[in-house]
ROZAVEX-566725 format. One record per residue (C-alpha): x, y, z. Coordinates in pm, whole numbers, always signed. Each point is the difference from the previous one (the first is absolute). Example, Ala and Ser with C-alpha at 12.3 -4.5 7.8 and 13.67 -1.06 7.14 Angstrom:
2
      c1      c2      c3
   +1230    -450    +780
    +137    +344     -66
END
This chain:
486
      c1      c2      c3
   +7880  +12452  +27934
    +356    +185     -41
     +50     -23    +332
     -47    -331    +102
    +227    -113    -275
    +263    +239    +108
      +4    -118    +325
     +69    -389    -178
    +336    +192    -150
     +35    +110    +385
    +275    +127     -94
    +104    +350    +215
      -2    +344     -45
     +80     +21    -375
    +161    +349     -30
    +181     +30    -315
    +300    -287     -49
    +359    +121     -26
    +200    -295     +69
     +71    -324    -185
    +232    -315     +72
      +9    -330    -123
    -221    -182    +216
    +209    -296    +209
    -170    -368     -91
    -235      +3    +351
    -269    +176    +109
     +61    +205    +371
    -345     +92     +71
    -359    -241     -11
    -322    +186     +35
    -338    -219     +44
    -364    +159     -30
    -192    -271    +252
    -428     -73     -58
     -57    +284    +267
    +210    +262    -198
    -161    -101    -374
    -370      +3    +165
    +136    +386    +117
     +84     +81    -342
    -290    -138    -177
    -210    +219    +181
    +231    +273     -67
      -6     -78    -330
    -388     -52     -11
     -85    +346    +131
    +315    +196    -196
    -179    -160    -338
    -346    +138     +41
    +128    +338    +129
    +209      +3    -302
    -250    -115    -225
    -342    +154     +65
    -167    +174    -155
     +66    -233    -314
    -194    +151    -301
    -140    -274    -240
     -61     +31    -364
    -320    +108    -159
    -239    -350     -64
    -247     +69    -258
    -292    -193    -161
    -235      -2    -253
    -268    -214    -207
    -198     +15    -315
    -374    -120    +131
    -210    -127    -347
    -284    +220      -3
      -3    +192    +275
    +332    +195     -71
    +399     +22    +159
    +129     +21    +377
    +321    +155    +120
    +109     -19    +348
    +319    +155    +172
    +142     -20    +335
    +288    +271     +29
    +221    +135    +285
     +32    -329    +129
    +167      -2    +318
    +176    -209    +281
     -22    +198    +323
     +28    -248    +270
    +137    -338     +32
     +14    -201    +369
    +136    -314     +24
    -143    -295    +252
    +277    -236      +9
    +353     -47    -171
    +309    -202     +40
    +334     -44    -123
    +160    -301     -71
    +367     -84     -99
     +81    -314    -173
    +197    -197    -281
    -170    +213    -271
     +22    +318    +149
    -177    +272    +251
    -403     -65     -34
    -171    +301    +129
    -377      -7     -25
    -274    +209    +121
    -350    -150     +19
    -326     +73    +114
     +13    +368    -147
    -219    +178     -94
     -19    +369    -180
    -184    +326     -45
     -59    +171    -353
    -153    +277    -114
    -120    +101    -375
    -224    +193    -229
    -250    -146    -246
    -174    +101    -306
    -277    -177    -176
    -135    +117    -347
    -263    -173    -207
    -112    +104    -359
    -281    -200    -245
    -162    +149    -382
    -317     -52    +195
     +94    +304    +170
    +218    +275    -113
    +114    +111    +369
    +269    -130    +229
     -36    -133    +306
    +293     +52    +199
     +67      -7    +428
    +327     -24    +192
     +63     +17    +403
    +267    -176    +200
     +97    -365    +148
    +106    -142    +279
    +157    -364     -36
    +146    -199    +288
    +241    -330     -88
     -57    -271    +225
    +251    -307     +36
    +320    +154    -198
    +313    -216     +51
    +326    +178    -164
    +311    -221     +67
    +376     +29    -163
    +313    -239     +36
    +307    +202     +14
    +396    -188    -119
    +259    +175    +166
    +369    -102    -157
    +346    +109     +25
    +127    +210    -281
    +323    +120     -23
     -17     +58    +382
    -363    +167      -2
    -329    -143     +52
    -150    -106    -320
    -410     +36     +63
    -209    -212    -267
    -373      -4     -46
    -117    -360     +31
    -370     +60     -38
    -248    +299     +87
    -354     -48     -57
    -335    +149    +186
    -295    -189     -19
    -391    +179     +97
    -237    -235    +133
    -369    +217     +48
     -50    +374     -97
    -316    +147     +28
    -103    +363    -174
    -245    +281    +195
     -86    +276    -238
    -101    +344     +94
    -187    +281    -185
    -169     +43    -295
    -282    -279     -28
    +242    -247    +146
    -214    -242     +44
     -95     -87    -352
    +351     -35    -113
    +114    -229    +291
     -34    -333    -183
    +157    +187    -274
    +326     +69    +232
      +8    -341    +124
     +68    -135    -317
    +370    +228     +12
    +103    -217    +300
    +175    -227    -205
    +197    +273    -146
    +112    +221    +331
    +110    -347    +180
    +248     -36    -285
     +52    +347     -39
     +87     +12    +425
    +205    -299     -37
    +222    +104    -322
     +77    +360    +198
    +135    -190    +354
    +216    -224    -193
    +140    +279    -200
     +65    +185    +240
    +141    -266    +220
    +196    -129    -254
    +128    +372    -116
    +113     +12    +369
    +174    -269     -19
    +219     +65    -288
    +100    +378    +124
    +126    -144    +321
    +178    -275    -194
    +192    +317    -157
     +27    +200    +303
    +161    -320    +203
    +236     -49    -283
    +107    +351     +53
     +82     -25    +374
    +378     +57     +83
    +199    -343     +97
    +209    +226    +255
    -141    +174    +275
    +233    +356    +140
    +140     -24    +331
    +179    +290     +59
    +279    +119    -253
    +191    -252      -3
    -201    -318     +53
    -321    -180    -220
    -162    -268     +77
     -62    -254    -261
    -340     -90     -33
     +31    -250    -297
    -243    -309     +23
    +205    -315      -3
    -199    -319    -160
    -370      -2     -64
    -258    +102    +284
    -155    -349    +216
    -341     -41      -1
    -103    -187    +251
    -378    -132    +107
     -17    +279    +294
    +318    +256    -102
    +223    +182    -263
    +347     -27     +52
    +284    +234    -148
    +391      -7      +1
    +207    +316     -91
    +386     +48     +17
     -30    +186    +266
    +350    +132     +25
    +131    +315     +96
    +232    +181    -335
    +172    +279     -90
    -225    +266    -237
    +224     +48    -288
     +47    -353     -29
    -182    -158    -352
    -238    -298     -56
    +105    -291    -158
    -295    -262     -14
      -6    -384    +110
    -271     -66    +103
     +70    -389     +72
     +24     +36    +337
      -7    -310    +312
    -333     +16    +200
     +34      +5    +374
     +12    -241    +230
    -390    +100     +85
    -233    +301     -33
    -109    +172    +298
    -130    -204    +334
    -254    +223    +203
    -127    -247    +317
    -270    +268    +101
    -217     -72    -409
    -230    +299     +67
    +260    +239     -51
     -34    +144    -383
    +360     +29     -98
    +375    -155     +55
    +308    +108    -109
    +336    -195     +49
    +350    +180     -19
    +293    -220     +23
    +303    +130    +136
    +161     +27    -310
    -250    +296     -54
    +145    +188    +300
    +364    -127     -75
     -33    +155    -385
     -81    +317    +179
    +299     -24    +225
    +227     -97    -290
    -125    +361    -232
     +48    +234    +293
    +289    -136    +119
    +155     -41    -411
    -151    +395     -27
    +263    +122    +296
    -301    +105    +219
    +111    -202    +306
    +262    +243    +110
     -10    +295    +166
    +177    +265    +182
     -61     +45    +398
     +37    +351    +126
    -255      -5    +278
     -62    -288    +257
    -221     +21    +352
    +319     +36    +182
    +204    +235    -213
    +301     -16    +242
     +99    -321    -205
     +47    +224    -297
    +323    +154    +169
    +321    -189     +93
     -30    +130    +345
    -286    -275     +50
    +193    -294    -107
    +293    +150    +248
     -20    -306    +207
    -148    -239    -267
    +287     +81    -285
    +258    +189    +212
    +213     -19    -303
    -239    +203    -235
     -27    +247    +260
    +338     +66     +46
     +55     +16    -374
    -282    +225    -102
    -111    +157    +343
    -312    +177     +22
     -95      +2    -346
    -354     -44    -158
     -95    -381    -171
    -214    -193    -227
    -101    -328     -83
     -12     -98    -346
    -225    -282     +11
     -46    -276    -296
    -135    -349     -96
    +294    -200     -91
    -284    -253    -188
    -406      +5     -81
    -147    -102    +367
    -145    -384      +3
    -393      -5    +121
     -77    -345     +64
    -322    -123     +89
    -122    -295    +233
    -252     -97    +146
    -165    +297    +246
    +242    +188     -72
    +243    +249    -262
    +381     +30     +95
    +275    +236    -202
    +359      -6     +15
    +172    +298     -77
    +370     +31    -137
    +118    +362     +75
    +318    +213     +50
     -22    +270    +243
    +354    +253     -95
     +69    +229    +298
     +97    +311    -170
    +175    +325    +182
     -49    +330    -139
    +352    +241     +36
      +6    +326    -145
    -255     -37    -237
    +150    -339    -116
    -158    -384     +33
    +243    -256    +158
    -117    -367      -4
    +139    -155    +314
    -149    -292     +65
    -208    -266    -187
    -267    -249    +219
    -172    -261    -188
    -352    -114    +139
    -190    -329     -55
    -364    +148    +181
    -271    -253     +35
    -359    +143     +44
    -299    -124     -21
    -331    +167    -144
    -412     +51     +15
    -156    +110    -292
    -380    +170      +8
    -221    +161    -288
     -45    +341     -85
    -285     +81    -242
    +138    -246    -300
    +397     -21    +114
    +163    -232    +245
    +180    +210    +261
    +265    -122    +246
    +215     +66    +293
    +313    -177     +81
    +165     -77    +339
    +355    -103    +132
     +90    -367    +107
    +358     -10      -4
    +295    +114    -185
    +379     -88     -66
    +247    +270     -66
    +397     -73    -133
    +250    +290     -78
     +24     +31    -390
    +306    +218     +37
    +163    +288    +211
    +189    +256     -31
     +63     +56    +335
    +118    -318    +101
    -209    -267    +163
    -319     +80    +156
    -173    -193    +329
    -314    -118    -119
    -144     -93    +311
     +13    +387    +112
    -150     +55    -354
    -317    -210     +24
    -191    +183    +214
     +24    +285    -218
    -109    -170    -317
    -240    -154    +215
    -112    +334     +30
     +63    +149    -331
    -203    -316    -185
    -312    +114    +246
      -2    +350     -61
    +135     +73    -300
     -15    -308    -233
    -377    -177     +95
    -164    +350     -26
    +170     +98    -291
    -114    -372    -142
    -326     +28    +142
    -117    +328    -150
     +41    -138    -340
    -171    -349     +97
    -302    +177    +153
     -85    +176    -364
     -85    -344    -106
     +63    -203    -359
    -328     +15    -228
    -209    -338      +0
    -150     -91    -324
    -322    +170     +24
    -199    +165    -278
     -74    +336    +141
    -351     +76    +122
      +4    -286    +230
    +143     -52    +341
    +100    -259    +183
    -248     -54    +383
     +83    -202    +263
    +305    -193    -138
    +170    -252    +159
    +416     -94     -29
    +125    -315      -4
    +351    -110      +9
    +140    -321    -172
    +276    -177    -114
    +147    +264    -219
    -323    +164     -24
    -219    +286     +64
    -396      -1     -61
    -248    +261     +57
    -339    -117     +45
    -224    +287     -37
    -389    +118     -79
     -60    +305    -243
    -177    +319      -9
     -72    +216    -249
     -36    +329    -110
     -89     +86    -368
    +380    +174    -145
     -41     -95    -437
    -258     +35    -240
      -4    -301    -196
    -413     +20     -33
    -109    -287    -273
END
């Protein structure tokens, strides 16, 4: 039961939150549970609740009677318990009111102990027996609707209705002179079908209310690395839909020391998420803005810059190998050592088309030279790189790898007069290829986290690129990672 329902949330790794931001007034990132993925975690959630809930000890049902005459009866059935449960057929339903899930055809397996006394003034003895009981339920049906709501940017889980109903039970006794009491013990069946039906719909419904408090407890901001979250805050109520569950969440990439302020009145998007193969179980949309936000933190946190002491071809680390490229630096600071202080001048742009993801990248590449122990900044190049990208998945994050199209260069400034950028070009042709895409790359193919609750993993997904956005189109597996039993 906990787990289906967490998998509704679907809402990532939930290590413990550090960061907080006001959330912008748009949701960045649609997630959509199709028929196929809710039939997967019904019968996830069918077998997790009878592992979790059997055996399932009933309460003591006693009986007795005052017979004119002949004297009093007292009958007992103790130890009462539910030790198996199978279920024929089940289905879950979203709609208007809520998320129907109901098992039917069911049946169940109990065990008990009985005692039977009888006592009359005819006879000063008393007659007592006891043995044991086996009692199969035929034709349960148990069936809850679930209301999932946005509260304060969590998922609000509300227990519609939760009833069991028992259609046929018969009783076998064993021991003792069983057979003389039978018709006794037939006349409790009345009493264990309510007693059977109270105790699933207790338990049910006390499952229901400690995962209420458990998702109300999830973190809204999911850890990155040390500098980044990602918010996780629903944005506007789930949509239920006649064959799907659809959620929005900010989405957005933000600093960890940031704090919270909640608004919750946020614009829906244009549209949820659009898988065209319908047997896959989940979808998950990210628009560009998600990837952008990410850009923006980084690039605000001074992480895009770095110092270049080693390339491939260290001989462009010394003035001696821009002899005939910069004769001028050469001659000025001859044979001495270099760096390049590289830097984005502005968060890169990722846009996103159709087929395709594109990123434009603002940097300044310094050319530094290194005299007796002292930096001198000779030269500033600006660079305007174009690359394009592929993305894959990892486990639950969305890796990449970026590649060069083209890129513009313009002298920023000099200190050693003007500079011939043709003769240049090559070598930042060069430098972008082996210094600047690997160094980009290495950090792309770690992946961002996608919004999945952990335990499950995304199989066989599928990318698609649109107009400004990115969806994954996936099928889930599972392996068990919480205890949330009922």
């Amino acid at each position: 039961m906990a787990h289906f329902l967490l998998l509704l949330l679907i809402a990532s790794f939930f290590s413990p939150g550090y960061a907080h931001i006001k959330p912008t007034d748009q949701a960045s990132t649609s997630l959509l549970i199709s028929q196929n993925g809710l039939d997967f975690l019904k019968d996830l959630l069918i077998n997790e609740a009878i592992s979790s809930m059997i055996p399932l000890q009933l309460p003591k049902i006693e009986k007795s009677a005052n017979i004119p005459v002949l004297g009093s009866v007292y009958m007992v059935l103790s130890n009462i318990t539910i030790y198996r449960i199978d279920v024929s057929s089940s289905y879950v339903k979203p709609g208007d009111a809520g998320i129907s899930i109901m098992a039917s055809g069911t049946t169940c397996n109990l065990s008990m102990n009985w005692y039977y006394s009888y006592s009359t003034w005819i006879m000063p003895v008393k007659i007592s027996d006891n043995g044991g009981a086996s009692v199969q339920v035929e034709g349960m049906e148990v069936g809850l609707t679930l209301g999932l709501e946005n509260q304060e940017g969590s998922l609000k889980l509300l227990l519609k209705h939760c009833g069991c109903y028992v259609k046929d039970i018969s009783i076998k006794l064993d021991g003792g002179a069983s057979w003389l009491y039978q018709g006794m013990i037939d006349a409790f069946e009345g009493k264990i079908e309510s007693a059977v039906e109270n105790a699933i719909t207790k338990k049910l419904e006390e499952g229901i209310s400690r995962l209420d408090s458990f998702l109300q407890s999830l973190p809204k901001f999911l850890p990155v690395d040390d500098k980044a979250s990602l918010n996780v805050t629903f944005v506007n109520d789930p949509l239920l839909t006649k064959s799907s569950i659809g959620f929005e969440i900010n989405g957005l990439f933000v600093e960890r020391k940031m704090t919270l302020v909640s608004n919750n009145h946020h614009k829906n998007l244009q549209s949820l998420v659009f898988c065209a193969d319908s047997s896959k179980m989940l979808g998950i949309a990210l628009d560009e803005a998600v990837f952008n936000s990410a850009s923006a933190l980084y690039y605000n946190a001074k992480f895009m810059q770095w110092i270049v002491e080693k390339i491939p071809d260290q001989s462009l680390l010394n003035t001696a190998g821009w002899r005939f490229i910069v004769p001028q630096l050469y001659k000025k600071y001859p044979n001495d050592d270099m760096n390049l202080n590289i830097s984005l001048s502005s968060p890169p742009i990722i846009e996103i088309s159709d087929g395709k993801a594109d990123g434009i990248i603002y940097s300044d590449l310094i050319i530094d030279v290194l005299e007796t122990g002292k930096v001198i900044p000779v030269a500033c190049i600006s660079l305007v790189i174009h690359a394009s990208g592929s993305v894959r998945i990892e486990g639950n994050n969305l890796a990449g790898n970026m590649r060069l199209d083209n890129f513009a260069m313009s002298l920023k400034w000099s200190n050693i007069g003007s500079l011939r950028m043709y003769l240049i070009q090559p070598v930042m042709w060069t430098i972008i290829q082996t210094v600047f895409l690997p160094y980009a790359n290495a950090h792309l193919r770690e992946g961002l986290p996608l919004p999945i609750i952990h335990g499950f993993t995304l199989r066989n997904a599928e990318i698609i690129f649109s107009n400004s956005k990115l969806t994954i189109c996936s099928n889930v597996t599972y392996a068990k990672a919480l205890d949330l039993s009922l």
